[in-house]
C-alpha positions as CSV (number, residue, x, y, z in Angstrom):
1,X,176.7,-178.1,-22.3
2,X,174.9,-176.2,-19.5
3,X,174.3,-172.7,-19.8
4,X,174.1,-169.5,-16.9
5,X,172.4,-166.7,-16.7
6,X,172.9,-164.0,-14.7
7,X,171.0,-163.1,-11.1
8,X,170.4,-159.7,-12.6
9,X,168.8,-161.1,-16.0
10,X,167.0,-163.5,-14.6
11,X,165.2,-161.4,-12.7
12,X,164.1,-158.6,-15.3
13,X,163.0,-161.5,-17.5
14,X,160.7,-162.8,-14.4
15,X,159.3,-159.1,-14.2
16,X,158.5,-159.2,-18.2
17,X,156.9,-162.5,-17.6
18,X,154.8,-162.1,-14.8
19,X,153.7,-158.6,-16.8
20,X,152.7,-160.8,-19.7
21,X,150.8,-163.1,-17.8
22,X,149.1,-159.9,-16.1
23,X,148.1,-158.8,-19.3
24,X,146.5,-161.6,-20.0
25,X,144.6,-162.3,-16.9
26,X,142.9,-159.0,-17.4
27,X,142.3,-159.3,-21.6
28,X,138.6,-159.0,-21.8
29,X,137.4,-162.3,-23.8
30,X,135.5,-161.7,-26.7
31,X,133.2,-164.8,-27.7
32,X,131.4,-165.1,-31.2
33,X,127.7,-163.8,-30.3
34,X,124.6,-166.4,-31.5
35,X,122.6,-164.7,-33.8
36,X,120.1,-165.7,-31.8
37,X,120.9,-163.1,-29.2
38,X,120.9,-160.2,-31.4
39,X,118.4,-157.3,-30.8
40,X,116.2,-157.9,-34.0
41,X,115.8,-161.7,-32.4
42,X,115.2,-160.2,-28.6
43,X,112.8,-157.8,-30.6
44,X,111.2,-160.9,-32.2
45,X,111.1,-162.6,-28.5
46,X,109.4,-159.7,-27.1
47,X,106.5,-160.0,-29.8
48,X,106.2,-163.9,-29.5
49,X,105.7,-163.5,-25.5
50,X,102.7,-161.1,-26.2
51,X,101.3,-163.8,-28.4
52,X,102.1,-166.5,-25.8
53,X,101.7,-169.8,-28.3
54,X,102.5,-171.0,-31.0
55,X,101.6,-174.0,-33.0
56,X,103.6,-176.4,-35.1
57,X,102.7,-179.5,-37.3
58,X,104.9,-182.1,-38.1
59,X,105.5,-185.7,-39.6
60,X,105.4,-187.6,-36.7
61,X,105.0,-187.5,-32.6
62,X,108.4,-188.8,-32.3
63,X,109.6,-186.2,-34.4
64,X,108.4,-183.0,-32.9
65,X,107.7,-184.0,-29.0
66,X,110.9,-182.7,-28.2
67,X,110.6,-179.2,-29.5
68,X,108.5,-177.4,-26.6
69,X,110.8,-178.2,-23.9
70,X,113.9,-177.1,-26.6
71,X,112.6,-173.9,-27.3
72,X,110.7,-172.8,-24.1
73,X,114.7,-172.9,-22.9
74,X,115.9,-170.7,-25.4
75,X,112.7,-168.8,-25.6
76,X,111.2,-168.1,-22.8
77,X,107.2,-167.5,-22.6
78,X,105.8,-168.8,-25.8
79,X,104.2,-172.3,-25.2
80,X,104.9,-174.3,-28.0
81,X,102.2,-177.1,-28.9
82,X,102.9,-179.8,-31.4
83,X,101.1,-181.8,-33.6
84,X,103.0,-185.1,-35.2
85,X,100.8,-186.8,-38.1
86,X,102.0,-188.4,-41.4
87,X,99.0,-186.5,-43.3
88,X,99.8,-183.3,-41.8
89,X,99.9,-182.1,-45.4
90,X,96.2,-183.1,-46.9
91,X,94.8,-181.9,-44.0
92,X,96.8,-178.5,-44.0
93,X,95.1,-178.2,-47.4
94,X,91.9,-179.2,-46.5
95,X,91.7,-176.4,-43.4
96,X,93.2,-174.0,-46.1
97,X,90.1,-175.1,-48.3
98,X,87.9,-174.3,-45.2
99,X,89.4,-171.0,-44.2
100,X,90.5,-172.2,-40.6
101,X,94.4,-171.3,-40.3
102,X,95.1,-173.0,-36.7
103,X,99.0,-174.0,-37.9
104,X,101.7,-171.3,-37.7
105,X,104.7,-173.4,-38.6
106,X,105.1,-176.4,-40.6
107,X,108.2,-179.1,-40.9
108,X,108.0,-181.7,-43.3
109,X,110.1,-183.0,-45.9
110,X,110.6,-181.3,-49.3
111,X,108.2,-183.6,-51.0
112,X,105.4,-182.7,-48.2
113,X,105.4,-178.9,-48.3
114,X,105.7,-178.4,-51.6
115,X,101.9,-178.9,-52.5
116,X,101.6,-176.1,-49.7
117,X,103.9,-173.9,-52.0
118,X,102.2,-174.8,-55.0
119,X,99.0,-173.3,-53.1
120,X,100.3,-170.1,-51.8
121,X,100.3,-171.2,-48.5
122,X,103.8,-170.8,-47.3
123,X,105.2,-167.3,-45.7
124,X,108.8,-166.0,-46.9
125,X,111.1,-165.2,-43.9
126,X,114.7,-163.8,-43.3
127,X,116.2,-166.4,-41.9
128,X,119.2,-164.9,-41.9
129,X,118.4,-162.6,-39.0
130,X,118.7,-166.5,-37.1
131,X,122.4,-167.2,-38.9
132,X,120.6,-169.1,-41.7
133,X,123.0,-169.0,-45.2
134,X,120.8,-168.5,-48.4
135,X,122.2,-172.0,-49.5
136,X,120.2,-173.7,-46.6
137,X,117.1,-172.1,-48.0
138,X,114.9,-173.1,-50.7
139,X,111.9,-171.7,-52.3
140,X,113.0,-168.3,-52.5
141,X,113.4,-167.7,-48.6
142,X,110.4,-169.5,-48.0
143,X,111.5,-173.0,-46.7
144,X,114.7,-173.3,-43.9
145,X,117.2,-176.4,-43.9
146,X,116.5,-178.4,-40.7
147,X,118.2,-181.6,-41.4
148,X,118.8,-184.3,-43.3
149,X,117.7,-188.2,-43.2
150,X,119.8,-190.9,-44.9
151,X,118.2,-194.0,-46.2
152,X,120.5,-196.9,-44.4
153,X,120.8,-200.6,-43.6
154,X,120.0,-201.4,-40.3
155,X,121.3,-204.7,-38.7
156,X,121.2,-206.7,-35.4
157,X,124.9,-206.5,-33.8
158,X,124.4,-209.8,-32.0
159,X,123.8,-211.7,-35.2
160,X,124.5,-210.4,-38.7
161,X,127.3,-211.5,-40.3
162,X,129.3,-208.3,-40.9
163,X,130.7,-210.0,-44.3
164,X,127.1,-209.3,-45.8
165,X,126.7,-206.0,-44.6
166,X,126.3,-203.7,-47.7
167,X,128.6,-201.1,-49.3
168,X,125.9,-200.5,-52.5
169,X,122.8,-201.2,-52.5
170,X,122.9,-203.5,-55.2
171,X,124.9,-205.6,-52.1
172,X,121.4,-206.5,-50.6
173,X,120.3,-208.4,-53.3
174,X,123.1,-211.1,-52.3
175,X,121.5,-214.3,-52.4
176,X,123.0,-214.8,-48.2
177,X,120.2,-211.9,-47.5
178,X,117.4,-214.1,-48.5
179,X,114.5,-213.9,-46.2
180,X,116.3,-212.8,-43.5
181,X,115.7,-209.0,-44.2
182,X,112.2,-206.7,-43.2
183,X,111.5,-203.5,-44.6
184,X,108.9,-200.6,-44.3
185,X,106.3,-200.8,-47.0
186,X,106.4,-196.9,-46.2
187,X,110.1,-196.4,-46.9
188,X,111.2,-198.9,-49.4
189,X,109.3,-197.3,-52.4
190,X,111.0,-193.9,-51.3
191,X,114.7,-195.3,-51.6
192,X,113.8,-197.1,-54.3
193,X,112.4,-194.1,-56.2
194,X,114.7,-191.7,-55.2
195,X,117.5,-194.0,-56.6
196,X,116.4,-193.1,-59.8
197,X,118.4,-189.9,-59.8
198,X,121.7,-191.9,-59.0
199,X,120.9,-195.5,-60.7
200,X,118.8,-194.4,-63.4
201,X,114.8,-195.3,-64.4
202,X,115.4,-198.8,-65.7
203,X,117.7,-200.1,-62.7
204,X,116.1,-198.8,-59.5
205,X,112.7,-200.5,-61.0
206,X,114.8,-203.7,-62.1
207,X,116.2,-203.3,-58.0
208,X,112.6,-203.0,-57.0
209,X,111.6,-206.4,-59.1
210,X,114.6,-208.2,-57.7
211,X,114.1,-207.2,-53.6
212,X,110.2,-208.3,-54.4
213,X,110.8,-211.7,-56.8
214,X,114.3,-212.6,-54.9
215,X,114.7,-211.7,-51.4
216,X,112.0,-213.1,-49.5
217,X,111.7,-209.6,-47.8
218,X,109.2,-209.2,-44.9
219,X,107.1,-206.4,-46.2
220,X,105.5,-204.4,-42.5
221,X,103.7,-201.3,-41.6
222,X,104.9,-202.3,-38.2
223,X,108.2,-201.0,-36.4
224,X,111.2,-202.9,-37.6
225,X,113.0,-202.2,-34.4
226,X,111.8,-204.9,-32.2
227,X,111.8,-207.7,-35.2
228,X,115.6,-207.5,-36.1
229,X,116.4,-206.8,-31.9
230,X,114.3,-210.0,-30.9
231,X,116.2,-211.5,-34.6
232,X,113.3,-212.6,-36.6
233,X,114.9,-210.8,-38.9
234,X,118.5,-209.9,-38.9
235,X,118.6,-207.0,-41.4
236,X,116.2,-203.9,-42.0
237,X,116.5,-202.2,-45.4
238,X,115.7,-198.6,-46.1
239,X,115.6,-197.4,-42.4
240,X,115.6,-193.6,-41.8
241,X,120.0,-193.1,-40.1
242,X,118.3,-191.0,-37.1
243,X,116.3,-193.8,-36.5
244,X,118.4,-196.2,-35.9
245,X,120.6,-193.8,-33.5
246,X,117.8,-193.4,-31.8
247,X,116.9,-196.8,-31.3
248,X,120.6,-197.6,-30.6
249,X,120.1,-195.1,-27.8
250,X,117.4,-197.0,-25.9
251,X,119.7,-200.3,-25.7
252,X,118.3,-202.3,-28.8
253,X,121.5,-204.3,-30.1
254,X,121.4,-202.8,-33.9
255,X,123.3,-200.3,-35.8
256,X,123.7,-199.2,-39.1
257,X,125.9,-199.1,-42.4
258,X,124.8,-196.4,-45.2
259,X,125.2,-197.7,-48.3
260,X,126.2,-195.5,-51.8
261,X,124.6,-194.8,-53.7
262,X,124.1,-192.4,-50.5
263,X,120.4,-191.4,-50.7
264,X,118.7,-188.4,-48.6
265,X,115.8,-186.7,-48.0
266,X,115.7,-183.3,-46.8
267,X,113.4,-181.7,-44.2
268,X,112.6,-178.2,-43.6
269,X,110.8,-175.4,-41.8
270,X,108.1,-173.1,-42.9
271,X,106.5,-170.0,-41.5
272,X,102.7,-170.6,-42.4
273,X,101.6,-167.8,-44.8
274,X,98.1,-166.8,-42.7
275,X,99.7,-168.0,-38.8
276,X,97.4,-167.2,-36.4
277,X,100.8,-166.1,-34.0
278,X,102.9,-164.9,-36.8
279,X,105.8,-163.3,-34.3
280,X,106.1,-166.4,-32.8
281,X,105.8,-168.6,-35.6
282,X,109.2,-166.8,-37.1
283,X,110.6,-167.1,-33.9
284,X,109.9,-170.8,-33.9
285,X,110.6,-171.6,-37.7
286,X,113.7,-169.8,-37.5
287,X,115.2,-171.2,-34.4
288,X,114.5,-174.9,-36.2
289,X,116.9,-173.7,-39.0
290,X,119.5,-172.3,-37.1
291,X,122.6,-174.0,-35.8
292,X,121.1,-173.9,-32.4
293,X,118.2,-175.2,-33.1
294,X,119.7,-177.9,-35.0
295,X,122.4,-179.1,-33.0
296,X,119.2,-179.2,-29.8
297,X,117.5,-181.6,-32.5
298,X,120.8,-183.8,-33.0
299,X,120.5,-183.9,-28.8
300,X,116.9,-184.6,-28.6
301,X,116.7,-187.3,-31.1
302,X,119.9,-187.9,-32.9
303,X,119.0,-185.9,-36.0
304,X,121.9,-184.8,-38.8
305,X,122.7,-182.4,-40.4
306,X,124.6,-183.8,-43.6
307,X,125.0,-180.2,-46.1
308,X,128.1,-179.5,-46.7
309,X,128.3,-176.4,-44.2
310,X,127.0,-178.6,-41.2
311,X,128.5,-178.1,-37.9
312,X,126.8,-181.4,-37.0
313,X,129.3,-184.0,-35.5
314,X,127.4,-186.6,-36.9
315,X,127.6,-185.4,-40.6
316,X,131.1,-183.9,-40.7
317,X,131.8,-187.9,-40.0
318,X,129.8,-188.7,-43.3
319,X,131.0,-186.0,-45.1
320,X,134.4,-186.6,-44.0
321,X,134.6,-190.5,-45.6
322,X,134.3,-188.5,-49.1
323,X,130.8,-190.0,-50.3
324,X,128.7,-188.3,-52.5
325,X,124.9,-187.7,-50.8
326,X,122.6,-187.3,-53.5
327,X,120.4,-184.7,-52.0
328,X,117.0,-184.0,-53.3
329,X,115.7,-180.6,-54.4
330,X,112.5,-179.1,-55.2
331,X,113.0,-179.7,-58.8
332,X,112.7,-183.4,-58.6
333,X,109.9,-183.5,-56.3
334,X,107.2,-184.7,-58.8
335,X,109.5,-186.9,-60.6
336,X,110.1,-188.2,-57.3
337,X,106.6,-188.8,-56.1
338,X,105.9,-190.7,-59.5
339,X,108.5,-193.0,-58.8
340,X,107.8,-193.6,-55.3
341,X,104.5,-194.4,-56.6
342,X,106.2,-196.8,-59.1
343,X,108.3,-198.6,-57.1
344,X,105.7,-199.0,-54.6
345,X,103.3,-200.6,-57.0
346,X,106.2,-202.7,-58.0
347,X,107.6,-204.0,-54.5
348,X,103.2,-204.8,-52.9
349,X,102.5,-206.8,-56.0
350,X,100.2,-204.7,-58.0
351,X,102.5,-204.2,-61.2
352,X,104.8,-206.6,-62.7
């Protein structure tokens, strides 16, 4: 059945369309403003520029390289200069001790700042003038949510057999795994001890006895990367997620499976309580927490965001497979250090 319409209809419906279209041409468009570009930020901006620097210590080189060119981007005028260091936090103390206050912002994990809390040595900051939600906070405003790390299994694509790759971590004590896995002496006593909270006491220390009696694991303060890519070893337990993007990134053949119980640890920002460039150091700690700041980290060096608000591509895909992530808090923090300690004795050799 084919339908008319009439010379006269046609064109007044033309007219109404081509009015409609009009319209919309000339709409204005209204896009979401960043925090970020608010005046009490701008304001902040101003202030940092008149300090010109800022200082920041972090965990590692790797880790923090990235940040001057991020932020000199968004923030124009305040030269950013980093610091990466594993014992960032005993020697934050120590300059404490000595009255020298050189740092203005520290990132670190939860179990590394905390002894800065537990000295008064941490700043509180609104961090929701940078978009910041109080439940990516901790510490009563005094610590921001950067990101979160994953413990996972890392494994040569070339050669692992993808019928041993682990769904639990109780998979990698399969007898087929037997010497042919290395692991961090450095990270294997943290997912060990932070299973604790998911597994219990008694059976992350019995998982720690078994990976040190049964496995034959290559125990290395060494990078892992280039053992399993060259495949002296074709597995690597307890490797940092981020990591292993990163390392995907540079053309080694490995990737990764995380395995449940899904263990974390979380890493934040702090806004040192005597900076030496306080404007700039909110400026700086701020922009870390905020969703800018955090998606320029997931670009730099393939860091997630894995809280159940993230806008991270990377952990909407974790979060979307339904898996629990056992995050960590302040309130386990010395539990947690006493295990690491445990299971770290356990897995060198120097406890039964």
């Amino acid at each position: 059945m084919i339908l008319s319409v009439s010379p006269l209809r046609f064109k007044q419906a033309s007219r109404m369309l081509a009015a409609t279209f009009a319209a919309i041409a000339i709409a204005p468009v209204t896009l979401a403003q960043s925090p970020l570009d608010s005046a009490p930020v701008k304001a902040l901006h101003e202030k940092a520029k008149a300090e010109g620097s800022v200082v920041m210590w972090g965990t590692n080189v790797r880790e923090v390289d990235w940040i001057p060119k991020a932020f000199s981007a968004r923030f124009p005028g305040v030269d950013v200069k980093v610091v990466g260091d594993n014992n960032i936090t005993t020697t934050a103390i120590a300059e404490a001790r000595a009255n020298r206050h050189q740092v203005d912002v520290f990132w670190h994990s939860l179990a590394g700042v905390a002894p800065l809390l537990d000295r008064g040595l941490i700043e509180p900051l609104d961090w929701t003038m940078f978009g910041v939600n109080a439940d990516n906070t901790f510490a009563d405003k005094k610590l921001g949510v950067t990101n979160t790390m994953v413990y996972s299994f890392m494994y040569n694509t070339k050669l692992a057999d993808p019928k041993l790759l682990p769904k639990k971590w109780s998979d990698v004590l399969n007898p087929a795994l037997k010497d042919k896995m290395v692991v961090s002496d450095f990270l294997i006593p943290r997912l060990t001890g932070a299973l604790v909270f998911s597994l219990g006491h008694a059976d992350a220390m019995k998982f720690a006895r078994s990976l040190r009696d049964d496995m034959g694991l290559l125990l290395t303060r060494a990078p892992r990367q280039p053992i399993v890519a060259a495949g002296e070893r074709t597995y690597s337990l307890a490797e940092l997620d981020q990591q292993v993007r990163l390392w995907k990134s540079e053309g080694l053949p490995v990737d990764y499976v995380v395995p449940e119980p899904v263990t974390s640890s979380q890493f934040v920002a702090a806004l040192m309580a005597k900076a030496p460039n306080p404007n700039s150091a909110k400026l700086l700690a701020g922009w870390l927490a905020s969703d800018e700041g955090k998606a320029a980290r997931e670009k730099a060096i393939f860091t997630a965001d894995y809280r159940p608000n993230s806008k991270s591509e990377i952990g909407q895909k974790l979060l979307a497979t339904g898996v629990k992530i056992n995050f960590d808090d302040l309130s386990q923090v010395t539990d947690r250090n006493k295990y690491f300690k445990e299971a770290g004795d356990i897995i060198s050799g120097q406890v039964k």
